[in-house]
C-alpha positions in Angstrom: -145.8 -154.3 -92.2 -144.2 -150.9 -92.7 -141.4 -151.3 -94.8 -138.3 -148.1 -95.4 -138.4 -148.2 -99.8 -140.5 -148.6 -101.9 -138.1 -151.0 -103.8 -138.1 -153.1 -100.0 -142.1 -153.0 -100.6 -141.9 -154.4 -104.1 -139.8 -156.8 -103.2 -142.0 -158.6 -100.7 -145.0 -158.2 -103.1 -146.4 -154.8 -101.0 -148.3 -152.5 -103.3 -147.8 -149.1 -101.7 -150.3 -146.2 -101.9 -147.4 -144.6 -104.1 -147.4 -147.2 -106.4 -151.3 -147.4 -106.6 -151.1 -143.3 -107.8 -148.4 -144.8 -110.3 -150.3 -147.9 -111.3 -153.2 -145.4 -112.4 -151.6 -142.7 -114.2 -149.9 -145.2 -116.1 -152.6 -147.0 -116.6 -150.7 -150.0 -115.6 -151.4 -153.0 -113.9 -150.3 -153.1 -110.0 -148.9 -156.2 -109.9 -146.9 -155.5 -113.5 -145.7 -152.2 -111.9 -144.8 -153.7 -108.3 -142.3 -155.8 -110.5 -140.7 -153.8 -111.9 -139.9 -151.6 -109.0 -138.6 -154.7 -107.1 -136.2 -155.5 -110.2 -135.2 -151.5 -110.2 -136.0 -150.6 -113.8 -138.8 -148.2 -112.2 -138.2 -146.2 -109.4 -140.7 -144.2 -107.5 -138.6 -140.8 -105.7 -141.1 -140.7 -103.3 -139.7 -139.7 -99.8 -141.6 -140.0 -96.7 -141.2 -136.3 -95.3 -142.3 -134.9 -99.0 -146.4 -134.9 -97.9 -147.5 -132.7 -100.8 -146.3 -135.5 -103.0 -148.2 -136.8 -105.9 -145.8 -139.5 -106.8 -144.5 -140.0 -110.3 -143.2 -143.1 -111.7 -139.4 -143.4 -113.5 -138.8 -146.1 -115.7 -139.5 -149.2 -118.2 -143.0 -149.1 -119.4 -144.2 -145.6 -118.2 -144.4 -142.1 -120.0 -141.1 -140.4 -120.4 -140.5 -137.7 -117.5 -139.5 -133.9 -117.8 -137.7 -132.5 -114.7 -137.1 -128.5 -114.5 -133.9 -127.4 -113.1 -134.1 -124.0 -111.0 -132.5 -121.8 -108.0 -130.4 -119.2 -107.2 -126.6 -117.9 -108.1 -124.5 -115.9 -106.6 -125.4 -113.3 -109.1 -129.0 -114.0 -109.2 -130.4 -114.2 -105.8 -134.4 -113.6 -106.4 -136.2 -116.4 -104.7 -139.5 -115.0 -106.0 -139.1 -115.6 -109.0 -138.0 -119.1 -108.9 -141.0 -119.8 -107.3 -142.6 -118.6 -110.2 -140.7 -121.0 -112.1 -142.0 -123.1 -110.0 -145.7 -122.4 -110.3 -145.0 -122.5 -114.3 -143.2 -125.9 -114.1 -146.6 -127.7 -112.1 -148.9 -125.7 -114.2 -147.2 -127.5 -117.2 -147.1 -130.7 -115.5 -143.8 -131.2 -115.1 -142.9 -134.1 -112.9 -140.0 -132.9 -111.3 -137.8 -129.5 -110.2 -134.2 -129.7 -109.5 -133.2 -127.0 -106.7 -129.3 -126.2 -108.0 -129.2 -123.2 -105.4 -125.5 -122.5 -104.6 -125.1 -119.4 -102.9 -125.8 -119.4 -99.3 -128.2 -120.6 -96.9 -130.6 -122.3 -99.2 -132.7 -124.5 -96.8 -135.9 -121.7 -96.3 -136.6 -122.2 -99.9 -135.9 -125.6 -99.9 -138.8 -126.4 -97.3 -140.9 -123.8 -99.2 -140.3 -125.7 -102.0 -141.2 -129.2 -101.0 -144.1 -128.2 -98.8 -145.6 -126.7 -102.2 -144.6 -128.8 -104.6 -146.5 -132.2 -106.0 -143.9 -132.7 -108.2 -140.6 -134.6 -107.4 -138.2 -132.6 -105.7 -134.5 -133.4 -106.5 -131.2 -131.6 -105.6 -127.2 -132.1 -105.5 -126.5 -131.7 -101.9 -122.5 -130.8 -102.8 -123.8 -127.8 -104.4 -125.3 -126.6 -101.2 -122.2 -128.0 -98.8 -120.1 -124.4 -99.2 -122.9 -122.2 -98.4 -124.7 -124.3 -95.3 -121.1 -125.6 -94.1 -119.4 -121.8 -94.6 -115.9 -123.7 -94.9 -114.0 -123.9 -98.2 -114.1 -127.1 -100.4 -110.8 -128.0 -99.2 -111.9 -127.8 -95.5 -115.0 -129.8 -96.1 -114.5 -133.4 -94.7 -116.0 -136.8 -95.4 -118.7 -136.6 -92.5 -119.3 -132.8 -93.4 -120.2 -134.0 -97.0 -122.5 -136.8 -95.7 -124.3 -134.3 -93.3 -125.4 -132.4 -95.5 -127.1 -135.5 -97.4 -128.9 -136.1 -94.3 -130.3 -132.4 -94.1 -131.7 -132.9 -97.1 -133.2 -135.9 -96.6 -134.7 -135.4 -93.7 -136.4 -132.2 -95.0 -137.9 -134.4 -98.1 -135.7 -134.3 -100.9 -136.7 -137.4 -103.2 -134.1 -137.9 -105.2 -130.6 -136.7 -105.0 -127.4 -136.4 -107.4 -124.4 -138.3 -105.6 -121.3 -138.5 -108.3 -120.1 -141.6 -106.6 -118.9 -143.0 -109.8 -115.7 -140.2 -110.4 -113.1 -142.7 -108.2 -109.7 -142.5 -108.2 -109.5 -145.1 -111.8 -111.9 -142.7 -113.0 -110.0 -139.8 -112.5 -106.9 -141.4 -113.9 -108.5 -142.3 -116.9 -109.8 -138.9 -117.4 -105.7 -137.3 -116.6 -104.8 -139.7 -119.2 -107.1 -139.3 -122.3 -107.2 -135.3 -122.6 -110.4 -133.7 -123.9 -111.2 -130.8 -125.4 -113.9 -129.4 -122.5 -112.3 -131.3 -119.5 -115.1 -131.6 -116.6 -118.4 -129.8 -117.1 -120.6 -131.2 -114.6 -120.5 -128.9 -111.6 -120.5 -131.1 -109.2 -118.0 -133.2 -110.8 -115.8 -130.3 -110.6 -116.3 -129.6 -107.3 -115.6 -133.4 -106.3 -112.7 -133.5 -108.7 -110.7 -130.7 -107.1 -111.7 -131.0 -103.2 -110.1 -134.6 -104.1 -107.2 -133.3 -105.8 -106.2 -131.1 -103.0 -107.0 -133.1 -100.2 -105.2 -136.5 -101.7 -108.6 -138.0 -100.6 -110.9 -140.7 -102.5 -114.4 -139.4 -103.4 -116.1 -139.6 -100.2 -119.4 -140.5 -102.0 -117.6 -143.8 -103.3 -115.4 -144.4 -99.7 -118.3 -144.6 -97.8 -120.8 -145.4 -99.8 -122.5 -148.2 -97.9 -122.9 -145.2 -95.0 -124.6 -143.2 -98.0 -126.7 -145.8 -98.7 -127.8 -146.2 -95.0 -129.0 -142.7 -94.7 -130.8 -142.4 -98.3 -132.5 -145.9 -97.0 -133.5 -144.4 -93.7 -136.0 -142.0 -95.6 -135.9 -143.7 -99.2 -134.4 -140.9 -100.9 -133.8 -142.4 -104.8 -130.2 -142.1 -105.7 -129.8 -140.1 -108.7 -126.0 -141.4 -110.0 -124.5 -138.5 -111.0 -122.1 -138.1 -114.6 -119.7 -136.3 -113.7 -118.1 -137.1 -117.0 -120.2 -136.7 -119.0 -119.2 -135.0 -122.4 -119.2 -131.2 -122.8 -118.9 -131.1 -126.4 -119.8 -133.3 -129.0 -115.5 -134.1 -129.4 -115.8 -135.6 -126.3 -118.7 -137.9 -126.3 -118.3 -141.8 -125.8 -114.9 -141.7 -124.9 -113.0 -143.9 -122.2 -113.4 -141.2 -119.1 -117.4 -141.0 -119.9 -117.5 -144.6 -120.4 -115.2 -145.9 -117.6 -117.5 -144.3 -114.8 -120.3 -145.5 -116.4 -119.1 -148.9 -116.2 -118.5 -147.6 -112.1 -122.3 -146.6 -112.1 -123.6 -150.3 -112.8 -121.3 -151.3 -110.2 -122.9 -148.9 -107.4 -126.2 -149.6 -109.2 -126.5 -152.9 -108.1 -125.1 -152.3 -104.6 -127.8 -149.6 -103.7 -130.3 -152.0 -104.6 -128.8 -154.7 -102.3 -130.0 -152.3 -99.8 -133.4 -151.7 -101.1 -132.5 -148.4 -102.2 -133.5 -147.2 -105.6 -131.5 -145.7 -108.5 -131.8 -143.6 -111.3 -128.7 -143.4 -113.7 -127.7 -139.7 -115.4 -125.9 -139.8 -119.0 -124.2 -137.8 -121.2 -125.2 -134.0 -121.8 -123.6 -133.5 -125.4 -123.5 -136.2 -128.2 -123.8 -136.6 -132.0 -126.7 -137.7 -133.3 -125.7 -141.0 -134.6 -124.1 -142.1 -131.1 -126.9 -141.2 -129.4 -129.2 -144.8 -129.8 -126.0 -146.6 -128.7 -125.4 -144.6 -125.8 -129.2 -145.7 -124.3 -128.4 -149.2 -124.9 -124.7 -149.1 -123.2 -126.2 -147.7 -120.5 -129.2 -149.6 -120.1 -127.1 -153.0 -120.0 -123.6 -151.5 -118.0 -126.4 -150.5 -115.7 -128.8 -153.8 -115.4 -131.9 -151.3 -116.9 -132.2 -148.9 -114.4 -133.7 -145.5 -115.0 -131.9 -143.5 -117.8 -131.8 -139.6 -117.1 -130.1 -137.6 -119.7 -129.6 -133.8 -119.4 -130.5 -133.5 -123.4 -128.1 -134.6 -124.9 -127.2 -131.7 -126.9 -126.6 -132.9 -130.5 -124.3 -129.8 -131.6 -122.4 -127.0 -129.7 -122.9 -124.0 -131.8 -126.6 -123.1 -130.9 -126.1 -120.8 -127.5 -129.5 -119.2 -127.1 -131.0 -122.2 -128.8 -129.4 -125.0 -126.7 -133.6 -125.6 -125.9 -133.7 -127.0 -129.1 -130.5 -129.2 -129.9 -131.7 -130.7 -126.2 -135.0 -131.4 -127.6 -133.9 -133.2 -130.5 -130.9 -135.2 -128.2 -133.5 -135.7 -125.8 -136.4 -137.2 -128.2 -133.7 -139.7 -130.2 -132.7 -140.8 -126.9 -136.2 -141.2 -125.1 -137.1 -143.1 -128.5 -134.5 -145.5 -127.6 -135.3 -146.0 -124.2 -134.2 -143.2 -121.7 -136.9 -142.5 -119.4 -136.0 -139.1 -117.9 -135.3 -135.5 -119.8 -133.8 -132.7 -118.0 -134.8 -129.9 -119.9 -132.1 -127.1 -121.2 -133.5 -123.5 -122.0 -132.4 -121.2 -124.5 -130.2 -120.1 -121.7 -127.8 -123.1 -120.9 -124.2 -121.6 -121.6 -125.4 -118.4 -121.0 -126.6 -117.0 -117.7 -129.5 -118.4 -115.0 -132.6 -118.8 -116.9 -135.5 -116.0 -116.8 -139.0 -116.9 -116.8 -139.3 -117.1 -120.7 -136.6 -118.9 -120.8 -138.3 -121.7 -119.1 -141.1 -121.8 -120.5 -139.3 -122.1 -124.0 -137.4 -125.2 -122.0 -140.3 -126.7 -120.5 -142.5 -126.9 -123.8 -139.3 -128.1 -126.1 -138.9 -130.8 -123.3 -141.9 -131.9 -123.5 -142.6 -132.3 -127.5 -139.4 -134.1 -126.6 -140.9 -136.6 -124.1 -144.2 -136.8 -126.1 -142.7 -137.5 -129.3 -140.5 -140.5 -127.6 -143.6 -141.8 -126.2 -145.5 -142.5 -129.1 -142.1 -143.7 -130.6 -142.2 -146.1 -128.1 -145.2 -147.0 -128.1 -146.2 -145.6 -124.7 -150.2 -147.0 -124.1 -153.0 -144.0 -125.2 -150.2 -141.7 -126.1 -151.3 -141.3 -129.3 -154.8 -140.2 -127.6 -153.8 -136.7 -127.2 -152.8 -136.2 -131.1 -155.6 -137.9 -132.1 -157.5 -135.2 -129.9 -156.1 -132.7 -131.9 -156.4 -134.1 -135.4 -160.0 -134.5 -134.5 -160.7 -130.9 -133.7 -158.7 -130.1 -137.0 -160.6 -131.5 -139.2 -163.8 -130.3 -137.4 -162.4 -126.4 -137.6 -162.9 -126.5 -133.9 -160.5 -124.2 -133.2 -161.3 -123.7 -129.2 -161.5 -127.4 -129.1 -157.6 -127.2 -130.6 -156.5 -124.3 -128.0 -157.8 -126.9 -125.4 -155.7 -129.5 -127.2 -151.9 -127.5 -127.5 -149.1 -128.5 -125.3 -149.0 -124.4 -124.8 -152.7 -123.2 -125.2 -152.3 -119.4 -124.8 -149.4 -119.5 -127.3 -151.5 -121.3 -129.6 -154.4 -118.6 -129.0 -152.2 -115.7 -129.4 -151.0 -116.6 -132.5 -154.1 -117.1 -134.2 -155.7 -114.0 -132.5 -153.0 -111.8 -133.9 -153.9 -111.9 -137.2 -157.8 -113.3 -137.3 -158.9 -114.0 -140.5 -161.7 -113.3 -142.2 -163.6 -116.6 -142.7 -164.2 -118.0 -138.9 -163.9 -121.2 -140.5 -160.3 -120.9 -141.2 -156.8 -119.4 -140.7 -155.4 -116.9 -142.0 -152.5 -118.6 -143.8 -155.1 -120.7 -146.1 -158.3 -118.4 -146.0 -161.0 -120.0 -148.4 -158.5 -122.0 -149.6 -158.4 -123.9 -146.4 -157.9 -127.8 -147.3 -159.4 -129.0 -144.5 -162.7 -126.8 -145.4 -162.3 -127.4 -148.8 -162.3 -131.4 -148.0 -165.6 -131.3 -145.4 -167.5 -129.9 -148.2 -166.8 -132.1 -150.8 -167.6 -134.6 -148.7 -170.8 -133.3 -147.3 -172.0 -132.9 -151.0 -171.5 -129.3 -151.1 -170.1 -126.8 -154.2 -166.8 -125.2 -153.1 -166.8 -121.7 -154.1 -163.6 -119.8 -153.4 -164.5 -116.0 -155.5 -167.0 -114.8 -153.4 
């Protein structure tokens, strides 16, 4: 029986091959992991025309996921080099890229990119309606909108961000409680005025059950976009962010009546403290479907830094039960991200995700540490190299300044505790003046 979604699978007790891949990376049972994807708390982006695939699971359960944002601008147009990002975001094991391209006709690096890639492939197809449509946003129609959905669909895309939830009561509620940074999601934007000038509903929420039909058709994951999300830390929680979310469980539970899976964005900036509560909102407005968070970022002053107030946003709210980090680089605010840069956003991401794991309790990941601690205490310094999340920083550092005892850094020296420690214990004198 060949069935269209993996959630249609899981719901008449079909393991896929997908879900076998899952089932052992996760080191989860089949059976426990075929649930779940029938009840939607994990999806599996895994679309049928993405053959490079080596499918990643979203969700309750499973290790948190890093996704990598990258393509061109206007003003950056170098499609070499994102494919170098790329190449640095699989050899870091990242388990999914984002194409944002939004100048022009971006469909030659799109099918370069999914015919390469084993990660998950996402995009936002209104990003790329402009440039492939060459109309302006007020010219765009309904059908033009959903064309372009289909496009990328049918050349693999696994997982697209629709903001179906910003409605007309959305919208309203957003007129009527001012903020202090307005829309910041792009596509929000985008939406937000082609609706304003055109009088129209979102076309993403009109015909949404047509949507749903041609996501279906090659089980592309919905990715439920937040276009309200908060821009600054004044504007988190408040009634616009929270009325579409309550607009997002709504559609959530209509694309699984059609056996199509979802994955639900949240908030991009957000205090601390607020942060835990957000997860749990969302997780029961939206019947424990996937949580993807772009951070959050946990203060606004940091430009250059924004890596980091992501990472720490992104661990509390992993810890608490979101299942997805979009990583930020020391760029975000800034300009298009350079090839440091994203290496600086993949790594903080990841201490991120890893962290929240062993918060949560995530089976063996506490192995990896324990890895490390091991060749610690041993001195085994290439066994530690091996170990880091970023080896060849790791290596460089200690390289730059060697010290003079191989048995140490060159921080502690002879005074090394861990040295200091083995010998005791093995019965020998510590001597630290010769």
């Amino acid at each position: 029986m060949k069935y269209k979604t993996q959630m249609e699978a899981a719901r008449n007790d079909f393991v896929t091959k997908e879900m076998k891949i899952v089932a052992e990376k996760e080191k989860m049972e089949e059976q426990t992991l075929c649930n779940l994807v029938a009840c939607g708390q994990i999806a599996i982006p895994a679309n049928r025309n993405h053959i490079s695939l080596s499918a990643e699971g979203v969700g309750t359960g499973l290790r948190t996921k890093v996704n990598v944002n990258l393509g061109i601008s206007g003003d950056c147009r170098n499609y070499d080099l994102e494919m170098k990002k790329v190449r640095l975001a699989l050899a870091f094991g990242c388990e999914s890229i984002m194409d944002l391209s939004n100048y022009g006709k971006t469909n030659s690096f799109r099918k370069e990119l999914i015919s390469s890639s084993s990660a998950m492939i996402g995009t936002v197809p209104i990003y790329d309606a402009v440039g492939y449509l060459e109309k302006e946003l007020s010219e765009i129609t309904a059908a033009d909108f959903l064309n372009v959905v289909e496009v990328h669909a049918k050349e693999g895309v696994d997982f697209m961000t629709i903001h179906a939830g910003l409605n007309r009561r959305a919208i309203d509620c957003f007129k009527r409680d001012q903020r202090m940074t307005n829309i910041v999601s792009r596509g929000g934007s985008l939406l937000f005025a082609w609706m304003e000038m055109t009088g129209n509903e979102n076309p993403f929420f009109q015909y949404y059950d047509e949507l749903l039909e041609l996501l279906r058709a090659y089980d592309v994951t919905i990715s439920l976009g937040d276009a309200l999300r908060p821009g600054s830390i004044a504007d988190s929680t408040d009634a616009a962010q929270i009325g579409e979310l309550v607009e997002l469980g709504a559609l959530t539970k209509r694309a699984w009546e059609r056996d199509v899976q979802v994955i639900v964005e949240g908030p991009g900036h957000m205090a601390m403290n607020e942060i835990a509560a957000n997860v749990t909102l969302q997780k029961r407005l939206c019947h424990h479907a996937p949580f993807y968070v772009l951070g959050p970022l946990v203060t606004d002053i940091a430009p250059g830094y924004d890596h980091i107030t992501a990472a720490i946003g992104g661990a509390i709210a992993a810890a608490h039960g979101a299942d997805f980090l979009c990583y930020v680089t020391p760029a975000e605010h800034l300009r298009l991200p350079e090839l440091d840069d994203v290496r600086e956003g993949i790594i903080a991401s990841k201490i991120a995700a890893h962290a929240a794991d062993i918060a949560k309790g995530i089976p063996h990941a506490r192995d990896w540490d324990n890895k490390m601690s091991e060749a610690r205490r041993k001195l085994d310094w290439e066994e530690m190299f091996q170990n880091a999340i970023d080896s060849e920083k790791a290596r460089t550092y200690f390289e730059s300044m060697p010290p003079s005892n191989e048995h140490s850094c060159s921080m502690c020296g002879k005074m090394c505790a861990m040295k200091t420690t083995n010998d005791i214990l093995a019965g020998n004198t510590v001597e630290l003046s010769k």
